[in-house]
C-alpha positions in Angstrom: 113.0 81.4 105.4 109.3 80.3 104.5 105.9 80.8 105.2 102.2 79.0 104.5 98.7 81.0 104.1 95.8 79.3 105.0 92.1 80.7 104.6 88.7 79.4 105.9 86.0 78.8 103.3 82.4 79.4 105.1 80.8 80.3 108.5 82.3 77.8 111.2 79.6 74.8 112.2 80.1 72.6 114.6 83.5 72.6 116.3 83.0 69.5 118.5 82.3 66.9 115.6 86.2 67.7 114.3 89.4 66.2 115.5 93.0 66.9 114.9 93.0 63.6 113.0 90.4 65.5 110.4 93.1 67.8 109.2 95.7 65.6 109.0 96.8 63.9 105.5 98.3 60.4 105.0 101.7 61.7 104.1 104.4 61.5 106.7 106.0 65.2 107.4 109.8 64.7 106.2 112.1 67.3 107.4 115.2 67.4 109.2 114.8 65.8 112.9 113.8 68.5 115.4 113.1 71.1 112.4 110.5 73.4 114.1 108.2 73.1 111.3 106.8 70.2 113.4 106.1 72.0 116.3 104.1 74.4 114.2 102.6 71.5 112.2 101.3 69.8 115.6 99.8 73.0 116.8 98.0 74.1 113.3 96.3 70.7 113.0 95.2 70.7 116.8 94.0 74.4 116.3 92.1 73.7 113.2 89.1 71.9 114.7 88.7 74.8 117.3 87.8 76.8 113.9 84.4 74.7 113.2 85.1 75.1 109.3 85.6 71.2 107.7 88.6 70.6 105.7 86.8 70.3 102.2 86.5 73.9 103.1 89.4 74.9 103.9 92.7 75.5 101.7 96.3 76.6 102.8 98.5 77.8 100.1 102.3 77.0 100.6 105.2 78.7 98.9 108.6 78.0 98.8 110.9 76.8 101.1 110.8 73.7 103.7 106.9 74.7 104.7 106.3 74.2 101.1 105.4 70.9 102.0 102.9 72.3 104.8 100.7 71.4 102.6 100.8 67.6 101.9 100.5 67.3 105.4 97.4 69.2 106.3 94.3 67.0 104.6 92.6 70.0 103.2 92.6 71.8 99.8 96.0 72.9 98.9 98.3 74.5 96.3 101.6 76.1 95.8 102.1 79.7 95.7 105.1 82.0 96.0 104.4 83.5 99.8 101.9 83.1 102.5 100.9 85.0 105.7 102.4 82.5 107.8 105.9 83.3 107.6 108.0 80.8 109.3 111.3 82.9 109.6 114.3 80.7 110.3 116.7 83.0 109.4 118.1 80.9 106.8 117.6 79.1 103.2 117.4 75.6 105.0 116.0 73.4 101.9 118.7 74.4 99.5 121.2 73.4 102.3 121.8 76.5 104.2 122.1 79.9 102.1 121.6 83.6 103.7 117.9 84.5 103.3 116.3 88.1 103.6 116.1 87.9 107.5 119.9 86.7 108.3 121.7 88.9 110.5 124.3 91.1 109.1 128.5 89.6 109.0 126.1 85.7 108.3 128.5 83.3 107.2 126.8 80.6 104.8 127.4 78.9 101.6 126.2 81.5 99.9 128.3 84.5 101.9 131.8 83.0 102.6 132.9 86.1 103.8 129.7 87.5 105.6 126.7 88.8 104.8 126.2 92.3 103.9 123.1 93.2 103.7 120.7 94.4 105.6 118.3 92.0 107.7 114.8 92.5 106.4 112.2 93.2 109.2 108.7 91.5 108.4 106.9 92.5 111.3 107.8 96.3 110.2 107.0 95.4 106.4 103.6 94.3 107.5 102.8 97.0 109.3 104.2 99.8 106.9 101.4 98.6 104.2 99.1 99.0 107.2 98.0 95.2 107.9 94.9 95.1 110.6 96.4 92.1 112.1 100.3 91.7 112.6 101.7 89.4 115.2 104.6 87.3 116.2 105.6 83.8 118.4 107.7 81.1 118.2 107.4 77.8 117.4 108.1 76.2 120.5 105.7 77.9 122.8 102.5 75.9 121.9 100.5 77.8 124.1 101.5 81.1 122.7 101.7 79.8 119.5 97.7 78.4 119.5 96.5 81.2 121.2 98.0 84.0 118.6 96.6 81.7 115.5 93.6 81.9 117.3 93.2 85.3 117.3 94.6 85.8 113.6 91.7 83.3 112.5 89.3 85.2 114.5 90.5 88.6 112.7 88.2 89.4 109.8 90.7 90.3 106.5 93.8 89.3 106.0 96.1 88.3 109.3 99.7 88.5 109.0 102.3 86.4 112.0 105.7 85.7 112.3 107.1 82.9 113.6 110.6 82.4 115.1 110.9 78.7 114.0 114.8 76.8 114.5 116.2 75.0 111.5 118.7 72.8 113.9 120.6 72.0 110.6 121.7 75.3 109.4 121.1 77.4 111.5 121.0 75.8 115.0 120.1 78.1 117.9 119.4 81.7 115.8 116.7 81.9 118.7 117.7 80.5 121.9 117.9 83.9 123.7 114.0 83.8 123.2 113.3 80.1 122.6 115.0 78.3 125.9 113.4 78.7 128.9 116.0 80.1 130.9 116.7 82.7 128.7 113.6 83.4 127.3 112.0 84.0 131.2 114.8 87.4 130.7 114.2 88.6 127.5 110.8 87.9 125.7 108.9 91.0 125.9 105.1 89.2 125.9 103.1 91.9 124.3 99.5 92.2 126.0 96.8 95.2 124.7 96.8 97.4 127.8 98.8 96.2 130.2 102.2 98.0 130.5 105.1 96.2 128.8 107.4 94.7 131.4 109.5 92.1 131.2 112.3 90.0 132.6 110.3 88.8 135.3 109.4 92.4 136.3 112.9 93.7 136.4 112.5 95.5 132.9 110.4 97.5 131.2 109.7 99.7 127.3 109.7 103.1 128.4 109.2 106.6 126.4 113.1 107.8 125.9 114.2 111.2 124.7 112.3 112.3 121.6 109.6 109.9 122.3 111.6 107.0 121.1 110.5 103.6 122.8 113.9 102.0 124.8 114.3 99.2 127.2 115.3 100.0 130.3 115.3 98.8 133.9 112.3 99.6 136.3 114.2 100.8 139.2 115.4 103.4 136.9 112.2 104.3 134.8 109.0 106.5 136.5 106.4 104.6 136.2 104.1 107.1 134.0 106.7 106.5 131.9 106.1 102.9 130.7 104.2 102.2 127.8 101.0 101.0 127.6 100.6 98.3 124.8 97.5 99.4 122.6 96.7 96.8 119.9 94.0 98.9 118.1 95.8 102.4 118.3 98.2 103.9 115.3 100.1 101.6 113.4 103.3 103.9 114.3 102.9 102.7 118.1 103.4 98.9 116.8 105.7 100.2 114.3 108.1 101.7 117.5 108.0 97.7 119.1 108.9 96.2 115.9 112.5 98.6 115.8 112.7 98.0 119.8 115.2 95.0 118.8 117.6 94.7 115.3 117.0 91.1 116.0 116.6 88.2 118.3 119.8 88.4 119.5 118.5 91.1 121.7 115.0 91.0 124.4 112.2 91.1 121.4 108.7 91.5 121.4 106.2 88.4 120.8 102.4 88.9 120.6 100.1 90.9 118.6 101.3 94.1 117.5 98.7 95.8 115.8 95.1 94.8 115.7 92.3 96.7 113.7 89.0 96.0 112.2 88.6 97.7 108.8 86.0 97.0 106.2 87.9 93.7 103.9 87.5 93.7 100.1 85.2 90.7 99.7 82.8 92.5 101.9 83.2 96.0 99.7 82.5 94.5 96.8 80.0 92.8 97.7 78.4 96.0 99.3 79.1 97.5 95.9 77.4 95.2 93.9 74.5 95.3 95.7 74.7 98.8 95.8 74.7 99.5 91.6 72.1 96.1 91.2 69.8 98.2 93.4 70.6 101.5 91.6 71.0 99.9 87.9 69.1 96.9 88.2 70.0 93.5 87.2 72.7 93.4 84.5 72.7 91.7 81.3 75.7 90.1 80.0 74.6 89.6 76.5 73.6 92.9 76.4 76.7 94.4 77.5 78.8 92.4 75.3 77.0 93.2 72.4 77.0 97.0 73.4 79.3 99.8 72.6 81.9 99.2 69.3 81.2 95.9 67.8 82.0 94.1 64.8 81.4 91.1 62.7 84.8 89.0 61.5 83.4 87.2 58.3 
């Protein structure tokens, strides 16, 4: 399991005078043939450009993990950090040669676990949303449509935007995702999350539906009332998105992909700023040599 952050620096200018080839670095990617961190790669560097902000003003911050090295790759600012935003969930340690990671499904049999993994599988989309993030989504690395058009949205979000993305490590862990990544399967059971639209699936033969105690469940349409199908809503309570994120313990099982949870709220930057302002107008201009020489003061001789 690893992620990547990456934050714009100004206003966007002029999209059309950037390429792909603007935000891509003279270092060749190296990672494992068919590794779906080039997939993701591809579509962040053909994305960037659509953003209007140039790559001297741009920085991603990588953390650990095979994306660590998102960032000799992308030819913007960079630096290594511990986690990102991005998370690029594999399921599985794949640069230390294949250990059970937070998100590994219970009973995993690595290097690491011999006998199985017992703990529980962390869920990020949940994490996210139980420390109230304003923008938490999720997709999959080989859907470059779906893929663009959620990092899209996420850069469009003002504060900080959290997505998951269901990325294959063919090495190690070779086909955690298939029942959502290959096309014949994924037509069944990829519940595409859209903000008012009912959520129905498996080319219309399946739906989320309000169960007993108002606990979301799949279930089919020919048995479900139609007033009974949930309505996706984006901006509503984060306990709604909250529901989706449980509907699955994994993707082993039909699992939603989209935006979960979309809200504006005032960002920290901004509030500060707004404060700032606020006491300077209040206050008036500070001093720093005043204030340092203020209050309980001393001479060292």
């Amino acid at each position: 399991m690893s992620d990547v952050i990456q934050n714009g620096g100004t206003a966007p200018g002029d999209a059309s005078t950037l390429t792909k080839k603007d935000f891509t670095s003279d270092q060749e990617p190296r990672w494992c043939p068919g590794c779906g961190d080039y997939a993701i790669l591809s579509a962040v560097q053909g994305f960037m450009p659509e953003l209007g902000i140039e790559p001297h003003k741009t920085v991603f911050v990588s953390g650990i993990g095979c994306s660590g090295r998102f960032t000799y790759y992308m030819d913007t600012y960079g630096m290594h950090g511990i986690h990102g935003l991005l998370l690029f969930n594999n399921q599985i340690y794949g640069l230390t040669k294949g250990q059970y990671s937070p998100t590994s499904e219970e009973g995993k049999v690595t290097k690491s676990t011999p006998f199985g993994s017992i703990d529980h599988p962390f869920n990020p989309i949940a994490a996210a949303l139980g420390v109230e993030g304003t923008f938490v989504a999720r997709t999959i690395d080989n859907d470059r449509q779906h893929l663009t058009e959620v990092l899209r949205r996420a850069a469009q979000h003002k504060g900080t935007a959290f997505v998951e993305i269901y990325q294959n490590c063919n090495v190690f862990n070779d086909g955690a995702f298939d029942l959502l990544r290959e096309k014949s399967q994924g037509k069944h059971n990829q519940i595409r999350l859209q903000h008012g639209q009912p959520i129905v699936f498996d080319e219309g033969n399946r739906c989320v539906r309000v169960g007993e105690n108002g606990r979301y469940e799949i279930a089919a349409i020919a048995d479900t009332a139609p007033d009974s199908i949930v309505v996706h809503d984006a901006h509503g309570r984060p306990s709604l998105a909250f529901a989706l994120a449980h509907l699955s313990h994994g993707p082993d099982e039909p699992s939603c992909i989209g935006v979960f949870h979309e809200v504006e709220r005032p960002v920290y930057g901004q509030a500060i700023q707004h404060q700032l302002q606020s006491a300077t107008e209040r206050l008036g201009k500070g001093d720093l040599g005043k204030l340092l020489g203020s209050g309980d003061t001393w001479v060292v001789e």
